[in-house]
MARMARVO-872583 format. One record per residue (C-alpha): x, y, z negated; residue in three letters. Coordinates in nm, 2 decimals. Each point is the difference from the previous one (the first is absolute). Layout:
<sites>
east; north; up; lomi
X; Y; Z; ALA
...
</sites>
This chain:
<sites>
east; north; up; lomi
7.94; 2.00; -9.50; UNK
0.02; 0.15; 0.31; UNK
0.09; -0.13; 0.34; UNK
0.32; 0.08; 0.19; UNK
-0.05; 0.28; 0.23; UNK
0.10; -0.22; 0.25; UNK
-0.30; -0.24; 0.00; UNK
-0.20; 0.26; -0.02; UNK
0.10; 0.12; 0.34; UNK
-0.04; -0.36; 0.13; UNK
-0.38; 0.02; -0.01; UNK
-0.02; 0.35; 0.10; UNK
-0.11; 0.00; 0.39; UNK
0.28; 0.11; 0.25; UNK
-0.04; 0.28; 0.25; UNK
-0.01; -0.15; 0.33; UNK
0.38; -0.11; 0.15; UNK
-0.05; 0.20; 0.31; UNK
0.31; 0.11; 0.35; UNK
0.21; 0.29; -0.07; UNK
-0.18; 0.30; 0.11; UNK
0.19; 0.04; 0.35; UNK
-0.12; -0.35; 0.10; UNK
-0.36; 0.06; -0.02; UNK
-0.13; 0.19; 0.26; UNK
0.21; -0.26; 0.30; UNK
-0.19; -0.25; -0.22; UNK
-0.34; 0.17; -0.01; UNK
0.02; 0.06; 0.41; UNK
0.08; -0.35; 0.00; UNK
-0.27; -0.16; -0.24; UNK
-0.28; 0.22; 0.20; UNK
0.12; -0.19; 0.35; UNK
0.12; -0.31; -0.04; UNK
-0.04; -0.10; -0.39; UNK
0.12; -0.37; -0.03; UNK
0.35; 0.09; 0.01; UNK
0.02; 0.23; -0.23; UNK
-0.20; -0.18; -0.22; UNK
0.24; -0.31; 0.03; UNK
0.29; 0.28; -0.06; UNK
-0.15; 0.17; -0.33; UNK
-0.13; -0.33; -0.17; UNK
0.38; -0.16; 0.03; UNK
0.15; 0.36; -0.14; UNK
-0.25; 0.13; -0.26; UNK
-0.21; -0.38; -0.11; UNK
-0.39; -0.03; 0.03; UNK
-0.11; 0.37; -0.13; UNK
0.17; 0.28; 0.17; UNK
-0.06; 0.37; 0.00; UNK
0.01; 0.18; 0.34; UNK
-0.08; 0.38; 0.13; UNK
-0.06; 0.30; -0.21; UNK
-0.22; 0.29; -0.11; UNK
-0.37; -0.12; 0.15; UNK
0.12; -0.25; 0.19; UNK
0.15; -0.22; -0.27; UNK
-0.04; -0.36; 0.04; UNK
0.03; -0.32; -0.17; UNK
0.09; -0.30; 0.22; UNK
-0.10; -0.33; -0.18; UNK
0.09; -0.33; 0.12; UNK
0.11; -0.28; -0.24; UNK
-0.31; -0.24; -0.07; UNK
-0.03; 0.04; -0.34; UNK
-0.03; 0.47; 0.05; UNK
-0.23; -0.10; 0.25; UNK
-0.23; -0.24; -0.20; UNK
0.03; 0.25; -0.29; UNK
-0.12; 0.25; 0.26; UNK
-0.33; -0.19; 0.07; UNK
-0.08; -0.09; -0.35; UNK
-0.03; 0.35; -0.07; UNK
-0.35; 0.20; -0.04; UNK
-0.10; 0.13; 0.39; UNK
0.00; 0.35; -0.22; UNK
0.35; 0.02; -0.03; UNK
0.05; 0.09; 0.37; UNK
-0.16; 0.16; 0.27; UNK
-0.07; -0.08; 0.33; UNK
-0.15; 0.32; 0.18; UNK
0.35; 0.17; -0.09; UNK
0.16; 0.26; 0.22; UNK
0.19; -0.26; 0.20; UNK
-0.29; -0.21; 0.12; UNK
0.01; -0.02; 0.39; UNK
-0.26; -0.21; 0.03; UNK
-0.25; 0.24; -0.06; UNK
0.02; 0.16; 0.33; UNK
-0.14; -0.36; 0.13; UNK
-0.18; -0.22; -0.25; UNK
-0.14; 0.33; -0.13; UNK
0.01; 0.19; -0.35; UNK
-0.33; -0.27; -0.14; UNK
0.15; -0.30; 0.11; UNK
0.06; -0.24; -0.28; UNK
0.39; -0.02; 0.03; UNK
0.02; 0.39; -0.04; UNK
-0.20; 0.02; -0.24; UNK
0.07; 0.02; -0.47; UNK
-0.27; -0.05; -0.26; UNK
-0.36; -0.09; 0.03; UNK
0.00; 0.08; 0.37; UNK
0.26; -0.24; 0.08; UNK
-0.17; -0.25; -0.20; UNK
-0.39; 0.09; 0.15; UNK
0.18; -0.02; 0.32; UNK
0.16; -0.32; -0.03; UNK
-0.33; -0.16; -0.18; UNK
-0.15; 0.08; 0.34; UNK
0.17; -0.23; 0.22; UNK
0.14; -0.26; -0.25; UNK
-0.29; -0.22; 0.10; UNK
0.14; -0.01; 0.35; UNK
0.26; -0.22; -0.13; UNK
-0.14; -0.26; -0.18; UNK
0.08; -0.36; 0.05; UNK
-0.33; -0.14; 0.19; UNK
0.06; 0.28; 0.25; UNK
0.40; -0.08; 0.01; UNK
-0.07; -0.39; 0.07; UNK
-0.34; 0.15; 0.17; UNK
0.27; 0.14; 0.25; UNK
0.22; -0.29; 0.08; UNK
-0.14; -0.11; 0.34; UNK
-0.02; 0.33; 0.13; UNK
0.37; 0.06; -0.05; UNK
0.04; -0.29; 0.16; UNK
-0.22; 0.01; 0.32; UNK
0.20; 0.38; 0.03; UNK
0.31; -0.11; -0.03; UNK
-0.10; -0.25; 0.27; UNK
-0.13; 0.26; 0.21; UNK
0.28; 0.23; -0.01; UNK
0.23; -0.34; 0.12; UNK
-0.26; -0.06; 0.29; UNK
0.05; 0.33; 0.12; UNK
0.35; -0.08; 0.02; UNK
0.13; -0.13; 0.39; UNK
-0.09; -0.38; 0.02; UNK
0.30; -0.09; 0.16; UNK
0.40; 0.09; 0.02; UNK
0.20; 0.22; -0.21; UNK
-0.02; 0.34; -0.07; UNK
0.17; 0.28; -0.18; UNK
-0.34; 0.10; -0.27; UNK
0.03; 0.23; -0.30; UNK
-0.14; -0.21; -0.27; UNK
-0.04; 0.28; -0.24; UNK
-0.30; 0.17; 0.25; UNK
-0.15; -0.33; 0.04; UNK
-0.04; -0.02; -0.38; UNK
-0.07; 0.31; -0.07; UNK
-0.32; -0.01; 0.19; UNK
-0.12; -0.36; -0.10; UNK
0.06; 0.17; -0.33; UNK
-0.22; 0.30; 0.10; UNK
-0.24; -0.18; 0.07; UNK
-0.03; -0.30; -0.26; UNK
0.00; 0.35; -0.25; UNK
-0.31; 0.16; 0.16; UNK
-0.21; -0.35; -0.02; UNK
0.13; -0.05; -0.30; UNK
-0.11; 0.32; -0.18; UNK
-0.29; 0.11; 0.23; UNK
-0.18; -0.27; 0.18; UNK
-0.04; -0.06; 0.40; UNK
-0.16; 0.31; 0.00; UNK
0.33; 0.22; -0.01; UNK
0.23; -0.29; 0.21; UNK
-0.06; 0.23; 0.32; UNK
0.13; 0.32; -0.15; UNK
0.35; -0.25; -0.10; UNK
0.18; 0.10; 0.28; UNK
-0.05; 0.40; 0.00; UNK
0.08; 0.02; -0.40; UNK
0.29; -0.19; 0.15; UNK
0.08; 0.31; 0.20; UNK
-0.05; 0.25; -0.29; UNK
0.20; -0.13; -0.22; UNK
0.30; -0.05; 0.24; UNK
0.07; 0.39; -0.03; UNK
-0.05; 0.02; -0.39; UNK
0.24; -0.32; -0.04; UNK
0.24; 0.16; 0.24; UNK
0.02; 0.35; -0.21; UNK
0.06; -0.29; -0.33; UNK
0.30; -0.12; 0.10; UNK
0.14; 0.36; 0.03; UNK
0.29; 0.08; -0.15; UNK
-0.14; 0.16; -0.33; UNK
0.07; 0.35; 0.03; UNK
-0.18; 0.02; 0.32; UNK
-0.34; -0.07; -0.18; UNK
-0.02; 0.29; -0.25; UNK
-0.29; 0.10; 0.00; UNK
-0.15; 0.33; 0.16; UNK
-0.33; 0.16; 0.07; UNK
0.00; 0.00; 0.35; UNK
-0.14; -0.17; 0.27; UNK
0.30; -0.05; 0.22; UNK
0.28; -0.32; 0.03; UNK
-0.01; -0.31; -0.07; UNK
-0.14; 0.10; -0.32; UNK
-0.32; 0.16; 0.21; UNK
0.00; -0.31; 0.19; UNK
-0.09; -0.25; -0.26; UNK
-0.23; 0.24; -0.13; UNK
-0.16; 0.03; 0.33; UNK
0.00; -0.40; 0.01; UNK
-0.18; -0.02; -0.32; UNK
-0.26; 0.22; 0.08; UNK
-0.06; -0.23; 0.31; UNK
0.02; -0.32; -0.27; UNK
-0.27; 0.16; -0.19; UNK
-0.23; 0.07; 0.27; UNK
-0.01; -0.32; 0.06; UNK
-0.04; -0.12; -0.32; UNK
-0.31; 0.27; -0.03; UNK
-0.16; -0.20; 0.29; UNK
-0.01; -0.30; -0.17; UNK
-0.12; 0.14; -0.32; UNK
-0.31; 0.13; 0.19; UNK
-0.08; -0.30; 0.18; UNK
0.03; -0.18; -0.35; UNK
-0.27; 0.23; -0.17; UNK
-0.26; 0.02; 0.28; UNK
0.08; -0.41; 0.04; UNK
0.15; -0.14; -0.32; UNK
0.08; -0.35; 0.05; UNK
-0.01; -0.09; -0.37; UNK
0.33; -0.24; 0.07; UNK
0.20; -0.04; -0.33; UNK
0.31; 0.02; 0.18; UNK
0.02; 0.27; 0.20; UNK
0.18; 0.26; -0.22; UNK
-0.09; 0.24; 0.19; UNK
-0.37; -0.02; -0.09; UNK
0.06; -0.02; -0.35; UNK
0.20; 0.26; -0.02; UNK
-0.28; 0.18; 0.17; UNK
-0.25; -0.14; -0.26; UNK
0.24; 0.08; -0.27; UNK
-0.14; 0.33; -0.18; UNK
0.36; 0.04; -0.21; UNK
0.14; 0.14; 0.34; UNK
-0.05; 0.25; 0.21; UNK
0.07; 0.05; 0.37; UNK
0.33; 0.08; 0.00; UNK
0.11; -0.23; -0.23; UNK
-0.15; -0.27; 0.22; UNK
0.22; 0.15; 0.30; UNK
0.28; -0.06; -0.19; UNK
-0.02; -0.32; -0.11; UNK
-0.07; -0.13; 0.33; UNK
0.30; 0.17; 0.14; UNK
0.24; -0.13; -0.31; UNK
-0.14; -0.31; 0.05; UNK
0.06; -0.06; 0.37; UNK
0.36; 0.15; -0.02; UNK
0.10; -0.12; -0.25; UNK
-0.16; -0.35; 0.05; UNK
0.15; -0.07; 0.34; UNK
0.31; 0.28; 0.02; UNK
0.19; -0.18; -0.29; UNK
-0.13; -0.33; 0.08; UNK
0.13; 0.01; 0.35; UNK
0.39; 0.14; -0.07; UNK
0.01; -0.30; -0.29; UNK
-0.06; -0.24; 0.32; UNK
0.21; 0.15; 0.20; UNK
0.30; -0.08; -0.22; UNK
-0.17; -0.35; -0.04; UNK
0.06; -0.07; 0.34; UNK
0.35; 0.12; -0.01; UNK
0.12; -0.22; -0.31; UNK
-0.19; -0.26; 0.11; UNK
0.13; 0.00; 0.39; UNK
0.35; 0.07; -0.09; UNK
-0.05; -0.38; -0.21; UNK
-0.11; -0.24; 0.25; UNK
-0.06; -0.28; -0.30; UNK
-0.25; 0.21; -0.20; UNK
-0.16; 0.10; 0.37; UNK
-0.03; -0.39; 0.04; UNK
-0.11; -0.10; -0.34; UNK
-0.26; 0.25; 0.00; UNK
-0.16; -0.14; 0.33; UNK
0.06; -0.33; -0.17; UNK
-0.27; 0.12; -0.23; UNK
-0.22; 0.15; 0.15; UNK
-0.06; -0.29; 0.24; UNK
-0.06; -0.20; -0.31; UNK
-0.25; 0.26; -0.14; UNK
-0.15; 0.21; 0.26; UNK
0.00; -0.29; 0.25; UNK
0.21; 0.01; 0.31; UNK
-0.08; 0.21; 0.23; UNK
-0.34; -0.08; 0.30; UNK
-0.07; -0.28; -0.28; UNK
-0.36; 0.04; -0.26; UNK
0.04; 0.06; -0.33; UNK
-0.20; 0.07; -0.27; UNK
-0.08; 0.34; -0.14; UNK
0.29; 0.16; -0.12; UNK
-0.08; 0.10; -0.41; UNK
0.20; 0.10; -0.33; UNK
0.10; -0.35; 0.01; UNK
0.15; 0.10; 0.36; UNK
0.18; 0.25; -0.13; UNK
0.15; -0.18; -0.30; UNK
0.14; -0.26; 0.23; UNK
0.23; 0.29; 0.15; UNK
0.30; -0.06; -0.25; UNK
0.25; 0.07; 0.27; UNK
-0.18; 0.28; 0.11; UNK
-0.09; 0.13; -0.33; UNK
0.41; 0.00; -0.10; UNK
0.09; 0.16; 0.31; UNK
-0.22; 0.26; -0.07; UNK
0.16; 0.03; -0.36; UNK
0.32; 0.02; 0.10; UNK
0.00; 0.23; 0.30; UNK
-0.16; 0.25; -0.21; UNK
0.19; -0.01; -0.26; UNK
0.29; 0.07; 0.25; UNK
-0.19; 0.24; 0.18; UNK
-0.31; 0.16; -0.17; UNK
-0.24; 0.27; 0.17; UNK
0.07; 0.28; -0.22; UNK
0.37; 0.01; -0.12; UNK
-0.04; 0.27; -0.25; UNK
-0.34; 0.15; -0.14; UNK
-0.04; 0.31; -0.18; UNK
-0.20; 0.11; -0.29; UNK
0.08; 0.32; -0.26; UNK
0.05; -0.06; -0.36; UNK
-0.24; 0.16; -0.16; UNK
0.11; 0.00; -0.31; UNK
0.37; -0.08; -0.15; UNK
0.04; -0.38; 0.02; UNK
0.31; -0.24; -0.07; UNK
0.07; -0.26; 0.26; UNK
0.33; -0.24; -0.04; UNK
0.12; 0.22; -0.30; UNK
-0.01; 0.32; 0.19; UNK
-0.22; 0.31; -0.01; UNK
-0.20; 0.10; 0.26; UNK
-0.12; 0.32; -0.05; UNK
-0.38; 0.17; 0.13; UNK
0.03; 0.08; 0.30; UNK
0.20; -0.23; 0.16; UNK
-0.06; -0.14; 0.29; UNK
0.04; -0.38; -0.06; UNK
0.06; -0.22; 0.30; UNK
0.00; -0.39; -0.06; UNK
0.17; -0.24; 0.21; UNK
-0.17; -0.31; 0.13; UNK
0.33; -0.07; 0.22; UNK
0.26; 0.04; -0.30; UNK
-0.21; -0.22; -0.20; UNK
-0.08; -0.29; 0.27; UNK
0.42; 0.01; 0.06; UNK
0.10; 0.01; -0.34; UNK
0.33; -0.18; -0.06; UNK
-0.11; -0.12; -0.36; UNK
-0.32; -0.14; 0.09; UNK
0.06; -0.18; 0.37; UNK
0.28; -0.21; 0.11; UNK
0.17; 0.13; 0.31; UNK
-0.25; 0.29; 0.03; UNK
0.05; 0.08; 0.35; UNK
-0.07; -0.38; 0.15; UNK
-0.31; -0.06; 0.15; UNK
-0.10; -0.34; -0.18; UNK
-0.40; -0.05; 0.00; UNK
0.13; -0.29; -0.21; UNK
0.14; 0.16; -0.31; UNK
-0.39; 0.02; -0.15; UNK
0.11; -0.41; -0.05; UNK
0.29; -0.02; -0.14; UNK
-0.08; 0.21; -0.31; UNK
-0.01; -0.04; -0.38; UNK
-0.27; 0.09; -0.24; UNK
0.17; 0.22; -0.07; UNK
0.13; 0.16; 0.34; UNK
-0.37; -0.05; 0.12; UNK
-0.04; 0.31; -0.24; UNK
0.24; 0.22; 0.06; UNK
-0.06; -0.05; 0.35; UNK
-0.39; 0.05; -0.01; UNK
0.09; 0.35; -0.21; UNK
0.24; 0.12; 0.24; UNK
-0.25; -0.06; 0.32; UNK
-0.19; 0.30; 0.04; UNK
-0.07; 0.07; 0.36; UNK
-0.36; 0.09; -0.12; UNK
0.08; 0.18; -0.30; UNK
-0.14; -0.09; -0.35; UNK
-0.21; 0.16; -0.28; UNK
-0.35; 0.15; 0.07; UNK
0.13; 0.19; 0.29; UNK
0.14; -0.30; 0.20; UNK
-0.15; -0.02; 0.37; UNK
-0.35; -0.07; -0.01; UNK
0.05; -0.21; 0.33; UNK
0.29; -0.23; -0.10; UNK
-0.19; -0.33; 0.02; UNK
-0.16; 0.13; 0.36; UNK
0.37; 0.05; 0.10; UNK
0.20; -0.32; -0.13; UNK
-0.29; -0.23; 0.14; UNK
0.02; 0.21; 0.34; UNK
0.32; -0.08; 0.03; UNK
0.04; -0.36; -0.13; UNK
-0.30; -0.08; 0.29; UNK
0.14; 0.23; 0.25; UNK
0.42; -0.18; 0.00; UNK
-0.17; -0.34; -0.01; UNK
-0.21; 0.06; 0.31; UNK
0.29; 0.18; 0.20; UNK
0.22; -0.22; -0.10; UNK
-0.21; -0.32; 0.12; UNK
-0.08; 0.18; 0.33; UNK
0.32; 0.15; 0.07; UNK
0.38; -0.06; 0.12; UNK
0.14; 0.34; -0.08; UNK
0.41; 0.10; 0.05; UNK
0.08; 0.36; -0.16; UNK
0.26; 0.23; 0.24; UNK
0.28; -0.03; -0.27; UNK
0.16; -0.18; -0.28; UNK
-0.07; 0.21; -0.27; UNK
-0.33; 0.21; -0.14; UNK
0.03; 0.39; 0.10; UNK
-0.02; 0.24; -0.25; UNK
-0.32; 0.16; -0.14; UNK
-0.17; 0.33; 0.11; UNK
-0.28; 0.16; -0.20; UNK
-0.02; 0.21; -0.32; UNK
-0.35; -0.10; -0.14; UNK
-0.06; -0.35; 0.23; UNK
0.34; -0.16; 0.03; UNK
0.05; -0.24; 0.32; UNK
0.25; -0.12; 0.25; UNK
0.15; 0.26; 0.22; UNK
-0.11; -0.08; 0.36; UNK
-0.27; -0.26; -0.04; UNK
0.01; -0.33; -0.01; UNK
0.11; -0.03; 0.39; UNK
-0.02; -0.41; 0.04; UNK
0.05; -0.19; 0.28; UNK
-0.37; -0.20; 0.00; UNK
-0.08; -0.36; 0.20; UNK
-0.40; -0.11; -0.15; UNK
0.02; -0.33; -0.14; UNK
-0.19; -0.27; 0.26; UNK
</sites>
């Protein structure tokens, strides 16, 4: 007997529900400058899958938890990374491991997973610490004064990234890669039709490409000093990438580049709206001192060596971290192609498409967290089994699959060390009562800086 023609159709996937065709190039203009909004817009109009643009720039905007989880569990050779949209390129460079498909993205990545394992994580612990003091020292001993929190963290982050990855051998180049990479992270936040690409060398475009060449001259000094004087350290990634016969020059230039941009660019806009949730909420600022007085020992006092059992003892720290980037992660959408017809949420998605998942549609889902727009580090307590799960799939600041972020455990202990230590050491007031909005198409942070007024903590 045959089924009804109707439950037939039931199974079949849908097209994707998608704006009439005279609303989509206000919204394209719009998603390519300042995206959250109209992702908040066509999520509450169309559900978690929707179709937008035409011909070859057709896209598929997913951002309900469950399309994006089906995303990740997907083979890596269903989509494409080094697709006709990637504007990375231009900076990380075409063999970087994040613009690369196939063997070479998984040669590539092999190369520096090492870098990341979890005797060098807790390995790194009291050197994030001893920075993060240091960048505080250098802050005025006495008094008030107006100080934008997001430079001071972004280079206590530059610097905790290149003695992290490359050793004390590097730490004196920290601040000039700090220089090159201010251009490139400039022409990032660029509207996105002012970075198509082009072949020539003039612009901003030129610029960064100017900037990298500068990067990897640099970078060619060290590799020379490292083969007429190898060290043989373990931990210097550099040197093994050196020593690494799998990858050739170039490829070596890259990774270093995607490694310190992306290790301390992302790292530093997440803090940034760290400081804002947390200075606009007094009582978290507070119990977050609280704790790290308990843990890290107050402040002029001995402690013992701070360790992965250090770390662990950051539960305040830790949710705050949680929780501000699930309001706020680094990257709000990230694009891949399809690269072959797949079916997310019931929906076709045809070859082709340019599929952009939404880390910030998933962390503010309505069906998953309770008053999605309330800072509440706390939440992570008050949670059932079964909430804990729908909560853990839904938080995805990092990604998920094989092609998550290589660097997500660098970046979450960075920043559960980093708010504890400010947080001790600091009485901070922010300028207004209410976060500003967010600027920044690849790297999203708060407009403006984090622009608090600052007394030291005696």
């Amino acid at each position: 007997m045959r089924a009804p023609k109707e439950m037939i159709e039931v199974d079949r996937p849908q097209r994707l529900p998608r704006p009439p065709i005279h609303q989509q190039a206000p919204l394209l203009v719009k998603m390519f400058s300042e995206p959250q909004p109209v992702l908040d817009q066509l999520r509450a109009e169309y559900g978690p899958v929707v179709g937008l643009g035409f011909g070859p720039a057709k896209m598929a905007i997913v951002g309900g938890p469950e399309e994006v989880r089906s995303l990740f569990s997907r083979p890596v050779e269903d989509f494409r990374w080094n697709h006709k949209f990637n504007v990375l390129a231009v900076v990380v460079g075409k063999k970087s491991m994040i613009t690369s498909d196939g063997d070479d993205w998984a040669r590539r990545r092999a190369s520096v997973q090492s870098a990341f394992s979890r005797r060098r994580l807790d390995g790194w612990i009291p050197m994030i610490l001893e920075q993060a003091d240091a960048a505080i020292d250098a802050l005025p001993a006495e008094g008030t004064h107006e100080i934008d929190l997001y430079r001071v963290g972004r280079s206590a982050i530059l610097e905790i990234v290149v003695r992290a990855f490359f050793g004390e051998s590097m730490a004196d180049k920290a601040t000039r890669f700090g220089e090159l990479m201010q251009r490139p992270q400039d022409y990032l936040e660029l509207p996105a039709w002012k970075q198509l690409p082009h072949p020539f060398p003039i612009g901003k475009r030129g610029q960064v490409k100017d900037d990298r060449r500068a990067f990897d001259d640099l970078v060619r000094e060290a590799i020379a000093s490292i083969r007429a004087n190898p060290s043989g350290d373990p931990d210097d990634v550099l040197e093994v990438l050196v020593h690494d016969d799998s990858v050739c020059e170039q490829e070596i230039l890259d990774q270093v580049n995607t490694l310190v941009g992306a290790g301390f660019d992302t790292t530093a806009a997440s803090l940034a709206w760290m400081l804002w949730c947390c200075g606009l909420a007094p009582e978290v600022w507070a119990a977050l001192r609280f704790e790290a007085d308990e843990v890290l020992g107050a402040p002029g006092h001995d402690r013992d060596a701070a360790d992965h059992r250090t770390l662990n003892r950051l539960e305040v720290a830790d949710r705050v971290v949680r929780e501000t980037l699930r309001l706020h992660p680094a990257g709000v959408i990230s694009p891949r192609e399809a690269a072959c017809d797949i079916e997310v949420g019931g929906h076709t998605i045809t070859k082709g498409t340019l599929v952009l998942w939404s880390a910030h549609l998933s962390g503010r889902d309505p069906d998953v967290w309770n008053e999605p727009l309330r800072f509440d580090p706390d939440r992570f307590l008050e949670m059932t089994e079964e909430q804990r799960a729908a909560a853990d799939a839904a938080w995805v600041p990092f990604g998920g699959g094989r092609r998550n972020c290589v660097g997500f455990a660098l970046a979450h202990m960075e920043l559960t060390l980093l708010i504890a230590k400010l947080a001790q050491r600091l009485d901070v007031s922010p300028p207004a009562t209410r976060k500003p909005g967010p600027v920044g198409m690849v790297v999203n942070r708060p407009r403006g800086g984090v622009p608090f007024a600052v007394t030291r903590r005696t």
